[in-house]
LUMLO-644748 format. One record per residue (C-alpha): z, x, y; residue in three letters; residue number from 1. Coordinates in pm, 1 decimal. Example, Ala and Ser with C-alpha at 12.3 -4.5 7.8 and 13.67 -1.06 7.14 Angstrom:
2
780.0	1230.0	-450.0	ALA	1 .
714.0	1367.0	-106.0	SER	2 .
% end
This chain:
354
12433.7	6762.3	8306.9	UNK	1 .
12672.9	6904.2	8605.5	UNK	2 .
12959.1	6676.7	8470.2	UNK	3 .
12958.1	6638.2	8116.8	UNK	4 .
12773.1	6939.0	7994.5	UNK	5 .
12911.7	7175.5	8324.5	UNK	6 .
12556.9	7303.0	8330.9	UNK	7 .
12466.2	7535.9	8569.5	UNK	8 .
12116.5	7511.0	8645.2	UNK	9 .
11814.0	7300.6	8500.0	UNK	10 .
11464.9	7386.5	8445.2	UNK	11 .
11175.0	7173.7	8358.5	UNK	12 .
10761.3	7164.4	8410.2	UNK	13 .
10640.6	7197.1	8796.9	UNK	14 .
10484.0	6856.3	8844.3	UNK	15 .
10779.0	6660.0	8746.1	UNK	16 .
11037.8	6764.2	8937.4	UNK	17 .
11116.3	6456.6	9177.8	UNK	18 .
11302.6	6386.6	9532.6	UNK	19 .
11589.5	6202.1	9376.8	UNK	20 .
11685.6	6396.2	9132.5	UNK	21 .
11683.4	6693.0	9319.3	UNK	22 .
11918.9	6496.0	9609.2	UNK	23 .
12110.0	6403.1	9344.4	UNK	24 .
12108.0	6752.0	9166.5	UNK	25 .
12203.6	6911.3	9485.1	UNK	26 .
12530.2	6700.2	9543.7	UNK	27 .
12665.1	6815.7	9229.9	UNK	28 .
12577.8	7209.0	9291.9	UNK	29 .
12329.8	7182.8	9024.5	UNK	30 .
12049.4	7454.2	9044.0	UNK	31 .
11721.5	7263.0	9017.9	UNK	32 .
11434.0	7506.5	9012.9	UNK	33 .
11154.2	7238.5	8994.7	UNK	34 .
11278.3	7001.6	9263.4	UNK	35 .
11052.2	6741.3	9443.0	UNK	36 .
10724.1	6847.5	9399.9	UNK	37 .
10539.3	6882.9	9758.7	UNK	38 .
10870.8	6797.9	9901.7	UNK	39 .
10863.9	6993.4	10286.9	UNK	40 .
11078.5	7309.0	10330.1	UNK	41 .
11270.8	7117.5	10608.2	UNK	42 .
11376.4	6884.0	10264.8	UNK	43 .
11484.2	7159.5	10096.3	UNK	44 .
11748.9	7306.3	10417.0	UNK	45 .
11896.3	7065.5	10358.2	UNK	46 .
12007.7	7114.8	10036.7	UNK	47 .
12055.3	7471.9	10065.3	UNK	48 .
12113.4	7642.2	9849.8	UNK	49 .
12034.7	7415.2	9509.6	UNK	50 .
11674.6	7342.7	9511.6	UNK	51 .
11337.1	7552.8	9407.0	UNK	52 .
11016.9	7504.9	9323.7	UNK	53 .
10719.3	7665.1	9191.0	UNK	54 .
10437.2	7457.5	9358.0	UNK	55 .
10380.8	7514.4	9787.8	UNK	56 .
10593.4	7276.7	9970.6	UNK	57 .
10445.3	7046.3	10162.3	UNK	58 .
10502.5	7176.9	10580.2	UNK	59 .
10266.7	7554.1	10471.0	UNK	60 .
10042.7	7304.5	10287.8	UNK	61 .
9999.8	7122.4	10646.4	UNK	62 .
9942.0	7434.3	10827.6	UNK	63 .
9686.6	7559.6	10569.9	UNK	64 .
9461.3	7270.7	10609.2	UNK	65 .
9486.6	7268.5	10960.9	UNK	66 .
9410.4	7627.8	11012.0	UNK	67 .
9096.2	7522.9	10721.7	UNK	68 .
8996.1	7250.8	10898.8	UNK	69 .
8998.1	7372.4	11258.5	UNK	70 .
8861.5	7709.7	11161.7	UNK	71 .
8596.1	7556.1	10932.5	UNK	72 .
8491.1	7214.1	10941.8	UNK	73 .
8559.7	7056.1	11311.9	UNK	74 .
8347.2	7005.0	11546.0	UNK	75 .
8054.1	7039.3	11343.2	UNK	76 .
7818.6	6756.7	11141.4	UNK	77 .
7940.2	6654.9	10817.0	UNK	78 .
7666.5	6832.7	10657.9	UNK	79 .
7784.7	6788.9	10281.4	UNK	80 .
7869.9	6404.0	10337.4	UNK	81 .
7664.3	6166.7	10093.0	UNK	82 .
7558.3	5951.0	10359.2	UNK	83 .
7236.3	6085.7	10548.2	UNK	84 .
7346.1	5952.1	10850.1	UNK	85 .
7706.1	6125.1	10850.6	UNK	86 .
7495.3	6465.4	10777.9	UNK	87 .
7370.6	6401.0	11137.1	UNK	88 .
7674.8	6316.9	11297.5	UNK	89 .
8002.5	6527.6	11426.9	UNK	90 .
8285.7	6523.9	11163.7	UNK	91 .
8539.0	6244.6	11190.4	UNK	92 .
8831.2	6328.6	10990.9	UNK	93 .
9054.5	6070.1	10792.8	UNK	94 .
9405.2	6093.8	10570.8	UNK	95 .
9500.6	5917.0	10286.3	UNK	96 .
9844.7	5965.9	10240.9	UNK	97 .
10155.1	5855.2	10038.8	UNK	98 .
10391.3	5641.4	10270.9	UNK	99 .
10718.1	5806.8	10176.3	UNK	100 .
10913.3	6000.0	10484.5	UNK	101 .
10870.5	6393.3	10341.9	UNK	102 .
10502.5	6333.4	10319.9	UNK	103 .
10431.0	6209.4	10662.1	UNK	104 .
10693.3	6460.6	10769.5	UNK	105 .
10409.4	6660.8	10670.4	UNK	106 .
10115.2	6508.9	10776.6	UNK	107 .
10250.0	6478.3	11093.6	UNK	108 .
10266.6	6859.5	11097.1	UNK	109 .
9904.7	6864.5	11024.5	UNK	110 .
9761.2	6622.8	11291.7	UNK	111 .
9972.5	6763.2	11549.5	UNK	112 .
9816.5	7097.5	11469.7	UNK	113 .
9475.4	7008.9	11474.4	UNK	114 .
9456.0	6856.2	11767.4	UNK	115 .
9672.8	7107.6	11963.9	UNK	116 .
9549.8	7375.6	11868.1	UNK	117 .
9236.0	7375.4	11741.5	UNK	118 .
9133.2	7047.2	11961.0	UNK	119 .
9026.1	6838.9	11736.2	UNK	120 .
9107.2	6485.8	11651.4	UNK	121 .
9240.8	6443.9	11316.3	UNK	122 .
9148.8	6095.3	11316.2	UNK	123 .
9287.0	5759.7	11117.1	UNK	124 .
9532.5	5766.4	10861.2	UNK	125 .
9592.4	5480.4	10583.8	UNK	126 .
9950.3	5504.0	10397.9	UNK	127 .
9946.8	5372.9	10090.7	UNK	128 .
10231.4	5258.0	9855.3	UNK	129 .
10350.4	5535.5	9617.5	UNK	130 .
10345.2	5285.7	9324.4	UNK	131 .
10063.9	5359.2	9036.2	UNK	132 .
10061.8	4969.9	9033.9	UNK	133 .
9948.7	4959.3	9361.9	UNK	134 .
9687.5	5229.8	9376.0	UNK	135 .
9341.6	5070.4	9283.0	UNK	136 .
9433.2	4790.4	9580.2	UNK	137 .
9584.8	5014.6	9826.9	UNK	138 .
9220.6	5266.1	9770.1	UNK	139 .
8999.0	4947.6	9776.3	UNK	140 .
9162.9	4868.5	10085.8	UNK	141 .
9141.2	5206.0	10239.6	UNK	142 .
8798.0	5276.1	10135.7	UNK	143 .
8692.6	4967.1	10350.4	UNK	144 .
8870.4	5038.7	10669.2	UNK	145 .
8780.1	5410.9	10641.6	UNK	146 .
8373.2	5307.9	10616.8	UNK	147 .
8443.5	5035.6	10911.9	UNK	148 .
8606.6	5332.3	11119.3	UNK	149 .
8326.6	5572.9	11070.3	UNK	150 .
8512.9	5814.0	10869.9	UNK	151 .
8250.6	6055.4	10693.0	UNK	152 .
8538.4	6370.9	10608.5	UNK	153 .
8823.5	6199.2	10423.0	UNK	154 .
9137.7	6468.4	10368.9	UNK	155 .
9267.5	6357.5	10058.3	UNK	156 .
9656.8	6443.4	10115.3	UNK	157 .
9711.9	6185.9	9746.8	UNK	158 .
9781.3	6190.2	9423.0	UNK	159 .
9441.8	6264.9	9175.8	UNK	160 .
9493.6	5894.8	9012.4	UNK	161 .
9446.4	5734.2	9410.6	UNK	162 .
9120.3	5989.5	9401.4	UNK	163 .
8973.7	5809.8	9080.2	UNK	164 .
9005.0	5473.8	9278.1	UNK	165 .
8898.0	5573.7	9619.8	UNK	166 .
8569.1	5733.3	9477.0	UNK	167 .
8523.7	5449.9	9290.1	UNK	168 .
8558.1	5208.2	9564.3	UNK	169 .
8375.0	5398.2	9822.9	UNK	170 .
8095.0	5360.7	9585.6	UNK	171 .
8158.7	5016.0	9587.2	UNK	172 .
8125.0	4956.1	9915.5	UNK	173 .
7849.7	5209.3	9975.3	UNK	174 .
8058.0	5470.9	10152.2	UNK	175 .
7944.9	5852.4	10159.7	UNK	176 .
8195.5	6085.7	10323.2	UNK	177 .
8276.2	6402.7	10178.6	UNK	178 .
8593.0	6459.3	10025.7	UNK	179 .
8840.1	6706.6	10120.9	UNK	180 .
9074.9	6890.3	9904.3	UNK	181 .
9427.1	6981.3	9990.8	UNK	182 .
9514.0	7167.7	9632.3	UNK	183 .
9779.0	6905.6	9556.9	UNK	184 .
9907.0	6725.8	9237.9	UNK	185 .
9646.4	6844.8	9032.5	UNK	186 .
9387.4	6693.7	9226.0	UNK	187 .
9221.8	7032.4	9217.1	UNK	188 .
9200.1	7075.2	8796.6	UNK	189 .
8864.5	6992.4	8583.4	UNK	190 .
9004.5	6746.3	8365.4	UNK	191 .
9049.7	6488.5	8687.7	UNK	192 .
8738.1	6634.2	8859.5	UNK	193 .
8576.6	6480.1	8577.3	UNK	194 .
8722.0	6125.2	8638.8	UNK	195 .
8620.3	6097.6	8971.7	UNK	196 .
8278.3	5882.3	9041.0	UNK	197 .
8045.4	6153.8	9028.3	UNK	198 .
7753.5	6018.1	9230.9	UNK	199 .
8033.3	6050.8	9511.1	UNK	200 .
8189.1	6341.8	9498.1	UNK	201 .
7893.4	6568.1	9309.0	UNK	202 .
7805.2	6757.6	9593.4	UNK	203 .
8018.0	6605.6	9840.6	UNK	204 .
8398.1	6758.1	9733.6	UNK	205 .
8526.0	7072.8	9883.0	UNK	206 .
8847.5	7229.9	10023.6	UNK	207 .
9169.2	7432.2	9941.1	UNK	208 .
9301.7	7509.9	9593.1	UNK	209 .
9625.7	7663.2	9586.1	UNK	210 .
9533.1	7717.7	9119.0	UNK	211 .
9459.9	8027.5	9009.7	UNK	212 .
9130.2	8092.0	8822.0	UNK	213 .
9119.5	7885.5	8521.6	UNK	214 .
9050.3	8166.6	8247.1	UNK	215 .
9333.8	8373.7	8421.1	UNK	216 .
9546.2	8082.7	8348.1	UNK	217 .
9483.6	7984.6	8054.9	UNK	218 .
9356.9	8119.0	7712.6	UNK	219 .
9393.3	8420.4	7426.5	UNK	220 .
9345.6	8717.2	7758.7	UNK	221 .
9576.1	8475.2	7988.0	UNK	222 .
9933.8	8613.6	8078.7	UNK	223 .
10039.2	8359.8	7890.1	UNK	224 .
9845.9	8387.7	7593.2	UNK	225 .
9936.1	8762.5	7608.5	UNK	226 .
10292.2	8662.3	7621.9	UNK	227 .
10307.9	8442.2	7333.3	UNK	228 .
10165.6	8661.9	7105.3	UNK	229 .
10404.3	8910.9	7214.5	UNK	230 .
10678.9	8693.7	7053.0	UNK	231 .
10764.8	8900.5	6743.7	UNK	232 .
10650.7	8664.7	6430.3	UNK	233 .
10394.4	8730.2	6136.8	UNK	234 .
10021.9	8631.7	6250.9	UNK	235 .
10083.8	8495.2	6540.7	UNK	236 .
9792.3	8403.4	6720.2	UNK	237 .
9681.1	8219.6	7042.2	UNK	238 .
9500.2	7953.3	6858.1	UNK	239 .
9892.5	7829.3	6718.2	UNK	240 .
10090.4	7793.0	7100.0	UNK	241 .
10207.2	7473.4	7152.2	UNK	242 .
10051.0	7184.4	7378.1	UNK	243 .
10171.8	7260.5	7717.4	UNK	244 .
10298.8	7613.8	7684.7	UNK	245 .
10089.3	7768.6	7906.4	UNK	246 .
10173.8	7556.3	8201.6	UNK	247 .
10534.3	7574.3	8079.1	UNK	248 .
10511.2	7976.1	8113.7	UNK	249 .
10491.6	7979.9	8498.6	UNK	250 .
10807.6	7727.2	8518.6	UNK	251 .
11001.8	7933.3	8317.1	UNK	252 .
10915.0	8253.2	8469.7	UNK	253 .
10989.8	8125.3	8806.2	UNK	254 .
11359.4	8024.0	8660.1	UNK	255 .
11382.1	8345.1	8449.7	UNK	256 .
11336.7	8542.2	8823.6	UNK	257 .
11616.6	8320.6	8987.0	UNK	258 .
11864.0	8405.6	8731.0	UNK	259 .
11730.9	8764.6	8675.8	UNK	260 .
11725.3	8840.4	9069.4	UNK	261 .
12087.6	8712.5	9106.8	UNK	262 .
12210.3	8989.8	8949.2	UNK	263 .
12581.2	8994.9	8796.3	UNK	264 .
12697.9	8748.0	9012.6	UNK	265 .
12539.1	8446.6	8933.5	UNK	266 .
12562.7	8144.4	9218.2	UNK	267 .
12338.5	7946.0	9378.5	UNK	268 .
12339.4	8171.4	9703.9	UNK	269 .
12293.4	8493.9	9463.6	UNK	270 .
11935.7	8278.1	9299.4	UNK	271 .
11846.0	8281.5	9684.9	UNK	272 .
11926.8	8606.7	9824.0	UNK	273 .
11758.6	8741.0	9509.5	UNK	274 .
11422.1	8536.3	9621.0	UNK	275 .
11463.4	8576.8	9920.8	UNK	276 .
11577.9	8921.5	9959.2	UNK	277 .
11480.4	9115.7	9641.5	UNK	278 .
11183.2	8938.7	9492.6	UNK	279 .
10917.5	9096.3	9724.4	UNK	280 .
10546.4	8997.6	9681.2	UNK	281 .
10439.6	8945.0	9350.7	UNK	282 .
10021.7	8985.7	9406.2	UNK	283 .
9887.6	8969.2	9089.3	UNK	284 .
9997.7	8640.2	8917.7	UNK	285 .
9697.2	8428.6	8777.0	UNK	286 .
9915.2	8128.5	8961.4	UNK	287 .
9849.3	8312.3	9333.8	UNK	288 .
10103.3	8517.0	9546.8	UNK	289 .
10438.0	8415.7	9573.3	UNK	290 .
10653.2	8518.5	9807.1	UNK	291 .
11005.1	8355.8	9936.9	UNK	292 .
11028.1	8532.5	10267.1	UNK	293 .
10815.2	8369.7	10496.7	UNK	294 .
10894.7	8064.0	10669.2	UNK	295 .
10633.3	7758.8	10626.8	UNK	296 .
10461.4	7838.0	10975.2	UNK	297 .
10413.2	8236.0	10844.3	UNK	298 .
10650.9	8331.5	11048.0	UNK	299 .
10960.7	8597.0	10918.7	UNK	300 .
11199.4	8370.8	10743.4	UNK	301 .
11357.7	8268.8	10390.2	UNK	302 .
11179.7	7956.5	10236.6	UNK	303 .
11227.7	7789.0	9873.5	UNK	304 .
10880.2	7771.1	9714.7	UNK	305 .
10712.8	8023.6	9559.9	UNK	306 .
10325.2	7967.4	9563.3	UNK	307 .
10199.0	8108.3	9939.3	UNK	308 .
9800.0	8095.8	9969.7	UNK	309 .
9482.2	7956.2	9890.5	UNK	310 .
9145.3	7949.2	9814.3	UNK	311 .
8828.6	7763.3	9870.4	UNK	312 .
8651.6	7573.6	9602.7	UNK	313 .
8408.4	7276.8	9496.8	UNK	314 .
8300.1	7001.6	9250.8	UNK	315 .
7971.2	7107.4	9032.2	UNK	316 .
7937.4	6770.8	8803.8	UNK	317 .
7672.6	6972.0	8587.5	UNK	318 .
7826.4	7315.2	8607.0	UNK	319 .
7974.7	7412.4	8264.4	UNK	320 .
8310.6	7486.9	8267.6	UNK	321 .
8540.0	7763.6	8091.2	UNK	322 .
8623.6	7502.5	7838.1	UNK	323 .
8259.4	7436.9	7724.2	UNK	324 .
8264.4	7058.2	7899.0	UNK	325 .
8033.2	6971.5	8167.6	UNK	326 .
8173.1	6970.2	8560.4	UNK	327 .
8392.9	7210.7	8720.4	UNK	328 .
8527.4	7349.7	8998.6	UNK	329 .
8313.6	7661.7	9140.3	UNK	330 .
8545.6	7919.4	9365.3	UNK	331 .
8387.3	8085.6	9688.8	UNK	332 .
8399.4	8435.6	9826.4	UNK	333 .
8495.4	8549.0	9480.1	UNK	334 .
8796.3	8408.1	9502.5	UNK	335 .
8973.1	8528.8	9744.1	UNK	336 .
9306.5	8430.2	9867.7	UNK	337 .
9444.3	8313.1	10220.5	UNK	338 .
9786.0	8291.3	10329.5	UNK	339 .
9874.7	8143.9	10640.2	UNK	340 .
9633.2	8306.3	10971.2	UNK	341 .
9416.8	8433.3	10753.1	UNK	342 .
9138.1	8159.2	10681.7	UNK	343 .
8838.5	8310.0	10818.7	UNK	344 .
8570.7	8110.5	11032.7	UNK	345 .
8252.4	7968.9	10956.8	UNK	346 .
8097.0	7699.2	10750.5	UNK	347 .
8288.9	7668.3	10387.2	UNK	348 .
8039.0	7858.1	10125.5	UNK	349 .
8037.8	7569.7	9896.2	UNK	350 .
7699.9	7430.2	9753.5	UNK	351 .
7468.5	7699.5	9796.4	UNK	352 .
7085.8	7656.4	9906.6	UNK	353 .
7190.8	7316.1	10013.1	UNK	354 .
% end
């Protein structure tokens, strides 16, 4: 693309975007605006000024379930855990985690905030092998040492495919901890909610989503939908958009803003002044705030992801969702949003009467 075609920037759809392209990208001052996906902010200095994303990097995504976890869950029983005996018992925290450097950058960041400053022991960790091949052994595995080391919270820092197999092989091995969300790779959407083993995660899976309401996202009143009808054509209608517009819409808004923001000097430091400097908060998106000048921690700063806070949800397996299927994710305190010092304290509202 940088060579033969002298492109200046490329696009493409927020979940793809990996590590080595964007390394790769960067080295031939190619603009990548979806460049590895959960990849930390420290990943992205480093390539300064090339690579964007969409999605929240990985080092605020550490600090947001720390603050979430030490403001909401430690030091108290596991009270939504399957197992009756966990309900009884002080939280002990676990991590699945892919083994790759930029996410244990990040997990690092998370453990070393929970137990500094909020005092609480973030508990065992099992890497496992970023390899799809590899992901119904590496859970099987995990689920048993997890159950032998009395884990009843398990963080789920993974991929939603690794979720599918852990639930199904703490099941296996009669293991009831209750599950907690980061908001990561999907993990978070209806469609894999509904793969999950449901007798152990109905009722037992909570945490951060960093989505925006479903029917906000999607559908005829949807930004999106609004925007494709807006295209000038005869009849055009909702019903007709493509497969995988809508998600498509956010990924090319976020690059239209980059090259719009520039202004008439168009360079890779112009895309990030303009985020950085003229972009200000944009507080109504279905997709959540984003903002590009705070640094991961929340302090004042320039970063390279968009997407900057989160809410609270959890699983209902017999809820019906906006798409007319059964099981869906249920948001709490009306969906409101939390950037980073801003997660209130007390018990999560999930799972109400129970």
């Amino acid at each position: 693309m940088a060579k033969e075609i002298g492109a200046f920037a490329v696009g493409g759809r927020s979940g793809g975007g990996t590590g080595p392209f964007g390394e790769c990208a960067a080295e031939r001052e190619l603009v990548t605006f979806q460049a590895g996906a959960y990849f930390p902010e420290s990943w992205y200095r480093r390539h300064h000024p090339f690579l964007y994303h969409t999605l929240m990097e990985c080092e605020r995504i550490s600090y947001q379930t720390a603050e979430y976890v030490g403001k909401r869950l430690a030091h108290k029983n596991a009270r939504w855990a399957k197992d009756p005996l966990y309900q009884q018992q002080t939280r002990k925290f676990g991590t699945y985690v892919p083994d790759n450097d930029e996410y244990q950058h990040c997990v690092s960041i998370y453990r070393g905030e929970l137990q500094n400053k909020y005092g609480a022991d973030p508990g065992p960790k099992y890497d496992y092998i970023l390899d799809v091949s590899r992901f119904a052994d590496e859970a099987a595995k995990a689920a048993v040492q997890f159950k032998a080391q009395g884990v009843t919270s398990l963080i789920l820092a993974c991929d939603p495919i690794s979720v599918i197999f852990l639930t199904g092989a703490a099941e296996a091995q009669q293991w009831g901890p209750e599950w907690i969300l980061i908001g990561v790779a999907a993990q978070d959407t209806d469609n894999f909610g509904r793969l999950y083993a449901q007798s152990a995660v109905d009722g037992h899976m909570f945490g951060i989503s960093q989505l925006g309401d479903i029917t906000t996202l999607v559908g005829p009143t949807s930004e999106a939908g609004e925007s494709y009808r807006a295209i000038p054509r005869d009849k055009r209608t909702y019903d007709d958009m493509p497969d995988g517009a809508v998600g498509g819409y956010y990924d090319l808004l976020h690059l239209f803003n980059g090259l719009q923001l520039a202004g008439p000097t168009l360079n890779a430091q112009t895309v990030f002044e303009g985020y950085c400097g003229r972009y200000g908060e944009v507080k109504e998106l279905p997709a959540g705030l984003w903002r590009f000048n705070r640094n991961p921690d929340g302090s004042d700063g320039c970063d390279h992801t968009a997407v900057e806070d989160s809410r609270e949800v959890y699983w209902d397996g017999s809820a019906t969702a906006p798409d007319g299927d059964e099981g869906t994710f249920i948001v709490t305190m009306d969906g409101r949003r939390f950037t980073n010092g801003e997660w209130p304290k007390g018990d999560p509202q999930v799972y109400p009467g129970s």
